[in-house]
C-alpha positions in Angstrom: -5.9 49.8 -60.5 -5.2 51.5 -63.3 -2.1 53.6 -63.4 -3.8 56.2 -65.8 -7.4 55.3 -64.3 -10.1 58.3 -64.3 -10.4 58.3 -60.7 -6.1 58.3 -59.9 -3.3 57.3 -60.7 0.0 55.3 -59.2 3.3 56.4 -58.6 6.1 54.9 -57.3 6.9 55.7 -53.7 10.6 55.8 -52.4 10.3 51.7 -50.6 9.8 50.8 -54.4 6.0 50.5 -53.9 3.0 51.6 -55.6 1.1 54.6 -53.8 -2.5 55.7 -54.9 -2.7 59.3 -55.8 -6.6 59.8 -56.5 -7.9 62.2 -59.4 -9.2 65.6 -58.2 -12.6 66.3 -57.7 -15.4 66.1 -58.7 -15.6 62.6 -60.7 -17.7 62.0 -63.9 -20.6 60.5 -62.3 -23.9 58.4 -63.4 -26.8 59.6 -62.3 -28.9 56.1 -61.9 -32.2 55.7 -60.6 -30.8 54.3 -57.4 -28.0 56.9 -56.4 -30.9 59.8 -57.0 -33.7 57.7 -55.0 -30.9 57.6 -52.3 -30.0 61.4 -52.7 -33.7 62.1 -52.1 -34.0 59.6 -49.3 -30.9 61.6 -47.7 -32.1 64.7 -48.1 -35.7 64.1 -46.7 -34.3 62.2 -43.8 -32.0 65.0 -42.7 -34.2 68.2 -43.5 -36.8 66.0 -40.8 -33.9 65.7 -38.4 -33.6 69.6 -38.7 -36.6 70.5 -38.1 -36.9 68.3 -35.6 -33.8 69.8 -33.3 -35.8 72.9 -33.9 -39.2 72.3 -32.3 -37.8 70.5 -29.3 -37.7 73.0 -26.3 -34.2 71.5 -25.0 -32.3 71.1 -28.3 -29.1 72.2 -26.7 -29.2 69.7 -24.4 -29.9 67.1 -26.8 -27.0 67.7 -28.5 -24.8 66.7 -25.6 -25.0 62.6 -25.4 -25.0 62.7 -29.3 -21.5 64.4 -30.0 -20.5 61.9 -27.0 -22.0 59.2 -28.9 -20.6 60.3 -31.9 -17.5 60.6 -30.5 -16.8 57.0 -28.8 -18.5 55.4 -32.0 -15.8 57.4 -34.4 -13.1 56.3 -31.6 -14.2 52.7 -31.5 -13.4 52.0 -35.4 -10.4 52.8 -34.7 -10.0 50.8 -32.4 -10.3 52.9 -28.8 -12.4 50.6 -26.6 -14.0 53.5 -24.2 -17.6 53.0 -23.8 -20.5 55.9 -24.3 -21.4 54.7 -20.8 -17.5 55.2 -19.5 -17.5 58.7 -20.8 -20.6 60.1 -19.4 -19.4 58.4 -16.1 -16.3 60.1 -16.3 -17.6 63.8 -17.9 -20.2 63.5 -14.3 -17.2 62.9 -12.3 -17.0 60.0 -11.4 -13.8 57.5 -11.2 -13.6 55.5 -14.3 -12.1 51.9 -14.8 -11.1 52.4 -18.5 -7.4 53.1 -19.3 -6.5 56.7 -19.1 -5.3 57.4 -23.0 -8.9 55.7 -24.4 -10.8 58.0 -22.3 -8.3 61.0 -23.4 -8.9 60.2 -27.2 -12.8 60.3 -26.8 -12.4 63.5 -25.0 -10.2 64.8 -27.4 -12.8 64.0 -30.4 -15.8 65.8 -28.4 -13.2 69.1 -27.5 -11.7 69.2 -31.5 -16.1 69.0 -32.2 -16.8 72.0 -30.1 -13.2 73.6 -32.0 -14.4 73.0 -35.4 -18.4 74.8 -34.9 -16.9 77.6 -33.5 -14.2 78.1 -35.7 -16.7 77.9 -38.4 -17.9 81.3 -37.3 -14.9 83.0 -38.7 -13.1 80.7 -40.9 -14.8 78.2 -44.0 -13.8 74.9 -43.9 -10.2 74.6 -45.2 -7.0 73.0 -44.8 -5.8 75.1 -42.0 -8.8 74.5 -40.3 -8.6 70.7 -40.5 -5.0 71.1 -39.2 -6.4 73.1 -36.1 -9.2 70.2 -36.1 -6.2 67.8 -36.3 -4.2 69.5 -33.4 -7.1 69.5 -30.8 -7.9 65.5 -31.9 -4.2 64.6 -31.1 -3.1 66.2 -28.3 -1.8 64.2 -25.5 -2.9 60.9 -27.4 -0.6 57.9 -27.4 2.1 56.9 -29.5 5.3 59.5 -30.8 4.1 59.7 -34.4 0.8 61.5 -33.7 2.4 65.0 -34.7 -0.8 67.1 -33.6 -1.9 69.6 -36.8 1.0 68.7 -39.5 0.9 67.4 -42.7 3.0 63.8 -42.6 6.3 64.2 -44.0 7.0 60.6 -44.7 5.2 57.5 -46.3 2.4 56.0 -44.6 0.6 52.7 -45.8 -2.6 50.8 -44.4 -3.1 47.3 -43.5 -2.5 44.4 -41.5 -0.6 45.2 -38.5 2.8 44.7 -38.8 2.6 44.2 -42.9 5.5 45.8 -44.6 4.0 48.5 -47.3 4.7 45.9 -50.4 1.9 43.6 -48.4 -0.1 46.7 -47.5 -4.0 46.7 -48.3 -3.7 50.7 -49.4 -1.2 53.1 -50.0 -1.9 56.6 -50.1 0.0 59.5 -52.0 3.3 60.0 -51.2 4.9 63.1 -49.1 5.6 65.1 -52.0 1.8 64.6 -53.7 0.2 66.0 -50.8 0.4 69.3 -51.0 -1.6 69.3 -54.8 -3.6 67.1 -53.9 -5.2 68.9 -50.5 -5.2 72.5 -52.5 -7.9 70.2 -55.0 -9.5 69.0 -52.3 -9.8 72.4 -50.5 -10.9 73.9 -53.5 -13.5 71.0 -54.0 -15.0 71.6 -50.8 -16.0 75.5 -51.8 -17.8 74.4 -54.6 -21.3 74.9 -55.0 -22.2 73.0 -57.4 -23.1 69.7 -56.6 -26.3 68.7 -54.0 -24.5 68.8 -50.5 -24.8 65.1 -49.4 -23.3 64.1 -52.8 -20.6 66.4 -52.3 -19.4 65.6 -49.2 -19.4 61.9 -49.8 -17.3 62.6 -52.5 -14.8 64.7 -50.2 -15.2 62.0 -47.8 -13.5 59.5 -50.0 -10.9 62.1 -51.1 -9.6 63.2 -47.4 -9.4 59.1 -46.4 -7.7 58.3 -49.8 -5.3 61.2 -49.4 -4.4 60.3 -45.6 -2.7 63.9 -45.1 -1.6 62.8 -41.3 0.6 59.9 -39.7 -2.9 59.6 -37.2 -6.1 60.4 -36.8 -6.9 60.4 -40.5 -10.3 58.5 -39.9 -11.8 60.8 -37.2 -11.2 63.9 -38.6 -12.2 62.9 -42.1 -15.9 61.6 -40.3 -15.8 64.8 -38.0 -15.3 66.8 -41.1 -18.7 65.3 -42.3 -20.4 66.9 -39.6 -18.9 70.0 -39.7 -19.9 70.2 -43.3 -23.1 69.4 -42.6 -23.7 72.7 -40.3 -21.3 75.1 -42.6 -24.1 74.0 -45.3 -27.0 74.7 -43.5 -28.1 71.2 -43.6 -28.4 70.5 -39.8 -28.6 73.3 -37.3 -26.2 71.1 -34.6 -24.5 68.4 -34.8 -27.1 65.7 -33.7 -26.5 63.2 -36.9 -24.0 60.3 -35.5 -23.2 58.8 -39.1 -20.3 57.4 -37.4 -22.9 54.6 -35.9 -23.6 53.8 -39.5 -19.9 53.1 -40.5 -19.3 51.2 -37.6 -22.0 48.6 -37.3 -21.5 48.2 -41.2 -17.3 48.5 -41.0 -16.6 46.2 -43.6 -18.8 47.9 -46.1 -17.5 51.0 -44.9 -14.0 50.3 -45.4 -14.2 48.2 -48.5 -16.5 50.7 -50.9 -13.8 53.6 -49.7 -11.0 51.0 -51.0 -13.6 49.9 -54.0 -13.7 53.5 -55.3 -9.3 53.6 -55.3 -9.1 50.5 -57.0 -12.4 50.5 -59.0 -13.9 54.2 -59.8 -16.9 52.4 -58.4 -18.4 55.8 -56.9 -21.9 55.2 -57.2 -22.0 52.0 -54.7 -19.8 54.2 -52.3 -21.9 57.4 -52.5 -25.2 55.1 -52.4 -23.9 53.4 -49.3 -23.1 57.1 -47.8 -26.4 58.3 -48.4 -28.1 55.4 -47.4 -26.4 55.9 -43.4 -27.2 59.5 -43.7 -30.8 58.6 -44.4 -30.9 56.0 -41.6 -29.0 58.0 -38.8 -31.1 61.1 -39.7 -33.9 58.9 -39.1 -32.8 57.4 -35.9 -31.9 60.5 -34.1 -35.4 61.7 -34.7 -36.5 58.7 -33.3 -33.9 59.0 -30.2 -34.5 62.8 -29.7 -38.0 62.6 -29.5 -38.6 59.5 -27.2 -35.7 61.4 -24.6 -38.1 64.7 -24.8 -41.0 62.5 -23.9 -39.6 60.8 -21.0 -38.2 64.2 -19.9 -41.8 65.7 -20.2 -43.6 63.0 -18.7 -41.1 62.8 -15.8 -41.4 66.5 -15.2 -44.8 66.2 -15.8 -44.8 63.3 -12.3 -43.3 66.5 -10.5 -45.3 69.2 -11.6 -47.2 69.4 -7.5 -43.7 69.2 -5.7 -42.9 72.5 -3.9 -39.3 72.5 -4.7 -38.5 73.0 -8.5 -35.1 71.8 -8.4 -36.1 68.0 -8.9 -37.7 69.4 -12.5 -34.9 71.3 -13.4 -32.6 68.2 -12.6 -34.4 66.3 -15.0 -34.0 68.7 -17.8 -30.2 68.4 -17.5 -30.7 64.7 -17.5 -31.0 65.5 -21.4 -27.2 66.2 -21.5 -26.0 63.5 -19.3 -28.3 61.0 -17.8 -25.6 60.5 -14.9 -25.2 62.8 -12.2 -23.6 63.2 -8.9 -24.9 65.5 -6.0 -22.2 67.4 -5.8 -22.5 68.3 -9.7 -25.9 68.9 -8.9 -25.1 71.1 -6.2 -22.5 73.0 -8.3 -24.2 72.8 -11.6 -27.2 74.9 -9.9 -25.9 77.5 -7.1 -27.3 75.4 -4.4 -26.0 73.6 -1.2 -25.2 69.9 -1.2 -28.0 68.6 1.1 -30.3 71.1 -1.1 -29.1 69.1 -3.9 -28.8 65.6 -1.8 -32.8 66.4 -1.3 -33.7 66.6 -5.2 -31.8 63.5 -6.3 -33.0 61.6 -3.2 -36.7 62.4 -4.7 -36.0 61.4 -8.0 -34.4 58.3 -6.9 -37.8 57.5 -5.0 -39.6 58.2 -7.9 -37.7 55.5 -9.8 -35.9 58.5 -12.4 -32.8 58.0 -11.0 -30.7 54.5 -9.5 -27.9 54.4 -7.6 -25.0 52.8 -9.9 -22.0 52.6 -8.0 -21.4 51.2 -4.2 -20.2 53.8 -2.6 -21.8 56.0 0.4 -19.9 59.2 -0.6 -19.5 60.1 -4.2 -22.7 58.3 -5.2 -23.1 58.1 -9.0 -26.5 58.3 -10.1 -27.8 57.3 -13.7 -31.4 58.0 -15.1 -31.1 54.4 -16.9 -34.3 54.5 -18.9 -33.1 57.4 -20.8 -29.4 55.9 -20.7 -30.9 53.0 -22.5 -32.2 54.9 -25.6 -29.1 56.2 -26.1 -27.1 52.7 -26.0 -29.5 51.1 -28.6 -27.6 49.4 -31.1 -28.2 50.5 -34.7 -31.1 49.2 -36.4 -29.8 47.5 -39.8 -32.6 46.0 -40.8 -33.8 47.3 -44.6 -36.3 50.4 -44.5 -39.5 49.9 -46.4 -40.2 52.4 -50.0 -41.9 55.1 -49.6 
């Protein structure tokens, strides 16, 4: 790295290290036939998705399972080991095996999700509504250096656990940098004058390099991605799980972020970024409809019955393909053996299966749909247009 590089500079931090300190935004870039073919790639994929979420009849529901999904995928890079399966157990009611603070920090990322859309109704997206992002992500979380919505006061460095910050991989401005360096960065994000998905790759980078909190730097800088995305326009809710991307590729991922520090190499980052927003647009399509199918085709199976709670079950099997009859019961004003009735019928239609051993507080899961859901990421390379 340069110390009087285009894209940042160093300065010395107060262990007698080198901290990164990354230029404002935005950065001269070259417009190669790739980075565009990728721009329009992105943007195609996620107007589809759009339009998509707005012809389904239960879009609402959809969106459920994927902020979960988004959630536990965000979670995992850092290194929270709660499953999408764990959390959907747990949001049902049911008793979950997985340590307590794992589960909380999921939880906490699906909560500071809901904070952040509905903020967006009175506030843009700013600084102090990061830190209120920030807050809701961290509260309760593990660890006595989480400090829940403030700016870090001290020097922070990344790498190898237990590396001192002369052997660290990256070291991000120092306390006394940050504050010029976020009022850029807010600034950057009003601007109008670059296409969307370019822009918010590039304010990607700049919140990660920047690092404004002791924790929680990587899940609010992906959250922030979404949130963008529906301030913008570009998606209607927040169905795209680009966090899937970033995980199944982590080391690309990680070393293009640390590539653009070191390098100025922003056209492999921002090519890399569009790519995952063109593939995850592409494969929530893909999930969304095949769920809407089942559902219709299942409620479809129970068109004759006389009851109409078994169909109406099903619908909310969009949201969470677990379910226990006492949720049932409560989630739709009837009595338990009412309820006990409909997901007894389902389970003898093969919809639902009994997952736990237990006679009372019997956890049921609609594992077909389930199973869409948990599908791994398909890397493979898409074919030209």
């Amino acid at each position: 790295m340069d110390a009087g590089a285009s894209h940042g500079r160093k300065v010395s931090t107060t262990q007698g290290a080198m901290a990164w300190v990354p230029a404002s935004l935005p950065p001269p870039l070259t417009w190669s036939r790739g980075l565009v073919v990728a721009l329009s790639d992105a943007d195609r994929a996620i107007g589809r998705l759009a339009g998509e979420a707005t012809r389904l009849p239960n879009p609402n529901l959809l969106v459920y399972p994927f902020v979960r999904r988004e959630a536990v995928l965000s979670s995992r890079i850092e290194g929270t080991q709660t499953t999408l399966t764990e959390l959907l157990e747990h949001e049902a009611g049911a008793d979950v095996d997985r340590e307590g603070a794992d589960l909380c920090e999921v939880s906490n990322y699906v909560a500071a999700m809901d904070l952040g859309i509905e903020r967006l109704k009175k506030l843009p997206l700013s600084l102090r509504l990061v830190k209120e992002v920030h807050a809701c992500l961290m509260k309760g979380v593990r660890g006595g250096r989480a400090q829940p919505g403030e700016l870090r006061r001290t020097q922070v460095w990344i790498g190898a656990p237990g590396s001192s910050i002369r052997q660290a991989t990256y070291v991000p401005p120092p306390p006394s940098e940050l504050a010029d360096c976020l009022k850029a960065w807010e600034k950057f994000l009003h601007d109008r004058s670059l296409p969307p998905l370019i822009q918010i790759g590039l304010a990607h980078y700049q919140f990660e390099a920047i690092h404004p909190f002791h924790d929680g730097n990587g899940r609010v800088g992906r959250l922030l991605i979404t949130l963008f995305l529906i301030e913008r326009g570009l998606l209607p809710t927040p169905l795209l799980c680009l966090s899937a991307w970033f995980e199944a590729t982590r080391r690309d991922y990680y070393e293009l972020l640390l590539a653009v520090s070191r390098q100025g190499k922003w056209e492999e980052w921002l090519t890399y970024f569009l790519a995952g927003v063109a593939r995850q647009s592409e494969d929530a399509a893909s999930r969304m409809r095949r769920i809407n199918a089942l559902i219709d085709r299942w409620q479809h199976d129970l068109a004759a019955e006389r009851s109409r709670l078994p169909a109406k079950v099903v619908t909310w099997l969009a949201a969470n393909p677990y379910l226990m009859v006492k949720g049932v019961a409560r989630q739709h004003g009837v009595a338990f053996t009412t309820a006990e009735r409909a997901v007894q019928l389902l389970e003898r239609r093969g919809i639902l299966k009994q997952v736990n051993m237990l006679k009372r507080d019997r956890l049921f899961c609609a594992t077909d749909l389930l199973a869409i859901l948990e599908e791994p990421v398909d890397l493979t390379p898409r074919p030209a247009d």
